[in-house]
MARVO-324137 format. One record per atom (N, C-alpha, C): x, y, z; residue in one letter. Coordinates in steps of 0.1 Angstrom, whole numbers, plus 5000, padded with zeros to 4 digits. Atoms other than C-alpha are relative to their C-alpha. Last residue first. Example, Ala and Ser with C-alpha at 12.3 -4.5 7.8 and 13.67 -1.06 7.14 Angstrom:
499149895000S;513749895071S;499250115008S;500949885000A;512349555078A;500950125000A;
% end
This chain:
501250014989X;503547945100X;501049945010X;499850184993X;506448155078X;499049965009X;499149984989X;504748535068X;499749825005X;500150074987X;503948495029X;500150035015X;499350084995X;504348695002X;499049955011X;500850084990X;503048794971X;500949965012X;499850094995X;504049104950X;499649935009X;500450064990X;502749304921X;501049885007X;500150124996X;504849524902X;499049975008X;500950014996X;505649844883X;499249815003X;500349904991X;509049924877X;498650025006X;499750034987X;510349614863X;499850095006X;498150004997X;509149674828X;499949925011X;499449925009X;505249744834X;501850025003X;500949965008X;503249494851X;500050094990X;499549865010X;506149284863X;498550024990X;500249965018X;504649014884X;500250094995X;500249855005X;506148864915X;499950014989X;500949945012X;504948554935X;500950085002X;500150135008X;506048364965X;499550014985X;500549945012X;508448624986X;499349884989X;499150055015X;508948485020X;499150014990X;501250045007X;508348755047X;500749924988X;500250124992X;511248835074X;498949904990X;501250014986X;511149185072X;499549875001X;499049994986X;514649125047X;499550045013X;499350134988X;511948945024X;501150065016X;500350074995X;510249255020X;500449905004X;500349964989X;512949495016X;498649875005X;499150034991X;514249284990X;499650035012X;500350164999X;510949304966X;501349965013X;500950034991X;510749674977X;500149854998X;500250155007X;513649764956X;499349935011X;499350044989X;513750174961X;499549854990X;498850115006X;514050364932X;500049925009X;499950085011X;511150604928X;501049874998X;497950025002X;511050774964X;499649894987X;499350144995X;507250884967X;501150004994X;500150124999X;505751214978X;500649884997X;501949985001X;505951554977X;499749915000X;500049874991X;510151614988X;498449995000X;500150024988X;510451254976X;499550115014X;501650104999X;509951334940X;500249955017X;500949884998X;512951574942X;498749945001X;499949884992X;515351364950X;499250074996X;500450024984X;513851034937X;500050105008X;501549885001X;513951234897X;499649915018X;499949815002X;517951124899X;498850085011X;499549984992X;517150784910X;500150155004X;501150064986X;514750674887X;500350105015X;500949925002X;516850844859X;499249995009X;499449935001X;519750584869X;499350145001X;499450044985X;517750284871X;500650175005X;501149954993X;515550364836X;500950025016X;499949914995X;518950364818X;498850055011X;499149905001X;519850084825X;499150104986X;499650035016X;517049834834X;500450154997X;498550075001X;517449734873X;500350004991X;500150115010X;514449934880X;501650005001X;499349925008X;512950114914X;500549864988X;498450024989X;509950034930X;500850054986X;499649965008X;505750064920X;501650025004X;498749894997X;504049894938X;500750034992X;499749945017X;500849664937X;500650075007X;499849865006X;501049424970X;500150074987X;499650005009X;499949124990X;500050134995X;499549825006X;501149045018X;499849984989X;500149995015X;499148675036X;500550144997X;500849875002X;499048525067X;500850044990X;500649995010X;500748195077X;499050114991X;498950075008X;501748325110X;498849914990X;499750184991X;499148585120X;500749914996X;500350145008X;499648895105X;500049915006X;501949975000X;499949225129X;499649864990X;500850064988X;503749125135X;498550015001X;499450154998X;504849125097X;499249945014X;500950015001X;503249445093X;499949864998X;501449974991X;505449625115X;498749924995X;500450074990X;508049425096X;499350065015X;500550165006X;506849565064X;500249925015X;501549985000X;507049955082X;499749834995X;500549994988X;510749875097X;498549984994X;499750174992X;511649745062X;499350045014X;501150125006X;509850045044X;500449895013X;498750105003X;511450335062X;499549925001X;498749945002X;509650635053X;501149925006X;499550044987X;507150485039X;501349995006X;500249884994X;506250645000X;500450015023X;498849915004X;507550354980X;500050165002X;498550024997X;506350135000X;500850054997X;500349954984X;502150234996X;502150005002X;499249904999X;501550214959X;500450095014X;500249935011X;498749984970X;500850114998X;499749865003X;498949764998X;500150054988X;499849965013X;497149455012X;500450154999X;499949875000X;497349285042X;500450034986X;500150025015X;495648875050X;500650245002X;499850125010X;494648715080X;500850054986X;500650005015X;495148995105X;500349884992X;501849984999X;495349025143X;499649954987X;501350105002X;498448825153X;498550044994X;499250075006X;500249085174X;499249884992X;499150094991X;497749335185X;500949954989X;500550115004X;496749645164X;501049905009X;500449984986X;497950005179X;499449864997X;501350034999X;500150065149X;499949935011X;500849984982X;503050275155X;498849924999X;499349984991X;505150225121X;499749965017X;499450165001X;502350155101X;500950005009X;499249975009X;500850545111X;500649835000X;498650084998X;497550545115X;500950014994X;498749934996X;494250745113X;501549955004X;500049934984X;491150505110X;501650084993X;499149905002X;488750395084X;500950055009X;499949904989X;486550095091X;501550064993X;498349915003X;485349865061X;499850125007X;499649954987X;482649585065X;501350124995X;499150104987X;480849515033X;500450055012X;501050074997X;479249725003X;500549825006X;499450164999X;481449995005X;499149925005X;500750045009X;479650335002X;500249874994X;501549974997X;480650475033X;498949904990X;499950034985X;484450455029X;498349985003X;500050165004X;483850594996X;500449895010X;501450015012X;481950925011X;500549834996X;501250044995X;484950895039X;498649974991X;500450165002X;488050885019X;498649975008X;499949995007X;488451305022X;499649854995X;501149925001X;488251275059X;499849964985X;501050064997X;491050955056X;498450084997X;500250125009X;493351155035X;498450005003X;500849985005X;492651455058X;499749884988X;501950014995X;493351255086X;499350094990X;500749885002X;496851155069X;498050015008X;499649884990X;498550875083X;500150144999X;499649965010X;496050585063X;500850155016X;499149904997X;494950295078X;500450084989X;499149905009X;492150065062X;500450105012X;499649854989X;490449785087X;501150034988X;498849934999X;488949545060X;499850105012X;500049944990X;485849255062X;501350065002X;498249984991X;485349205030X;499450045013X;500850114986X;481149125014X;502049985006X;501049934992X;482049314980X;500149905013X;501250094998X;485449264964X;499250055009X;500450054991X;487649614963X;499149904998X;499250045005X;488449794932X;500149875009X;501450045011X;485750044940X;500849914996X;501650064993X;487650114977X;499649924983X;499650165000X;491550184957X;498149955001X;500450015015X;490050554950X;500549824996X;500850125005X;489550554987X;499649974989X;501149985004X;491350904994X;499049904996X;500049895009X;494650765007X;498650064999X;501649985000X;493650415025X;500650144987X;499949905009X;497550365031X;498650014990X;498949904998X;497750025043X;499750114991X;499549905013X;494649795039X;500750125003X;499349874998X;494349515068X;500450074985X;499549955004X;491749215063X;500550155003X;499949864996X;490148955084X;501350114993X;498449924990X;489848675064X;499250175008X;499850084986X;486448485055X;501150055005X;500849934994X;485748745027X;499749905019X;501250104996X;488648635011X;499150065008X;501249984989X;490348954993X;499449865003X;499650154991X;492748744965X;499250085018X;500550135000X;490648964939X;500549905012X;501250024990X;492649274955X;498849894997X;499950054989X;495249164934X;499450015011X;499650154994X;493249124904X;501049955012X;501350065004X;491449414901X;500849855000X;500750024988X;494949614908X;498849895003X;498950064993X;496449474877X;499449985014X;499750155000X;493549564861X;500749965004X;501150084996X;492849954873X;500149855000X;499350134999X;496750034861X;498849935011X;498650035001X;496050274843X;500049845007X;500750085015X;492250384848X;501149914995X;501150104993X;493950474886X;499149914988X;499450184996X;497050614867X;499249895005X;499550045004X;495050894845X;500749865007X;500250025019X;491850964856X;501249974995X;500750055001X;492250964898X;499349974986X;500250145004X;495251024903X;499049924995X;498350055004X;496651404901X;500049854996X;499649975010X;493051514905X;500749964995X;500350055012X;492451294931X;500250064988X;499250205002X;495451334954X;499150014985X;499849985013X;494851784951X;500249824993X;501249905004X;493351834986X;500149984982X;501550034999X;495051565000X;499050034991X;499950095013X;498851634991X;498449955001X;500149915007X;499051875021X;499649954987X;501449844999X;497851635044X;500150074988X;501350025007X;500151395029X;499150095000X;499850025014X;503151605039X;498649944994X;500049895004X;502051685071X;500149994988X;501550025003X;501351315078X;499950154994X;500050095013X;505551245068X;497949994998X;499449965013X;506951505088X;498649984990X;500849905002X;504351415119X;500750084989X;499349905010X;505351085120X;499350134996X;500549955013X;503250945148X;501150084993X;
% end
């Protein structure tokens, strides 16, 4: 367990929803709302980075998800919407890194502003490379860094101090996933190039 990087959220718990929950989460509600639409309720599904469960209402009903998150206050704090999900959905304490899931377990993983806060994505994508079963499914909203001058540059800057509380603004998560092995079959710019959804695959 990364005990930097749950200290950190911990601390970031008590204040998540204020900071998210009325302006970015009304924000970029639709984007989300359609990539959690590809939820089958015949898959068995993994959700990275649970946070306080302001993702949960955004969620199809009748899923069957296991959500990790490597804060326990996160998780505490996600329990009421955790509770009120109308389907299967277990909450647990994890770090992607270390997970305790076999090889093979999951149909399908979804993340949510999750990659640009993991403190070394490629290892964490191909942690979540081996919990998929081949042909299994990544799909992701993220937010990464931009390749349009001057945003790229500014990204960068405001990384060093945005990393000290939570996420690194510049990274290029579309690369880091294929170089964990996943091939990339989708990506949608939801704003500029700094906010995206991507699809990939893991080879069958």
């Amino acid at each position: 367990m990364d005990l930097i990087t749950q200290e950190k959220w911990d601390r970031a718990a008590r204040s998540f929803d204020l900071m998210s929950a009325n302006g970015p989460e009304k924000r970029w509600r639709p984007a989300k709302l359609s990539v959690f639409s590809r939820m089958r309720p015949d898959a068995r599904i993994l959700f990275l980075a649970l946070g306080t469960g302001l993702d949960i209402e955004t969620f199809p009903k009748g899923c069957n998800i296991a959500a990790i998150d490597i804060s326990p206050k996160m998780i505490e704090a996600a329990r009421e919407r955790v509770a009120g999900y109308e389907g299967t959905l277990r909450a647990e304490v994890m770090d992607v890194h270390d997970m305790s899931f076999a090889d093979n377990s999951f149909d399908q993983v979804f993340t949510s502003c999750t990659f640009c806060s993991v403190p070394r994505p490629v290892e964490g994508l191909k942690a979540l490379y081996r919990v998929l079963k081949p042909g299994g499914e990544l799909h992701m909203f993220e937010h990464t860094g931009s390749k349009i001058f001057p945003f790229n540059v500014m990204m960068t800057q405001m990384s060093r101090l945005a990393s000290r509380f939570g996420p690194e603004l510049d990274r290029d998560t579309v690369a880091n996933v294929r170089a964990a092995g996943f091939e990339v079959t989708e990506v949608n710019h939801v704003f500029l190039d700094t906010v995206k959804t991507i699809h990939a695959v893991k080879p069958a």
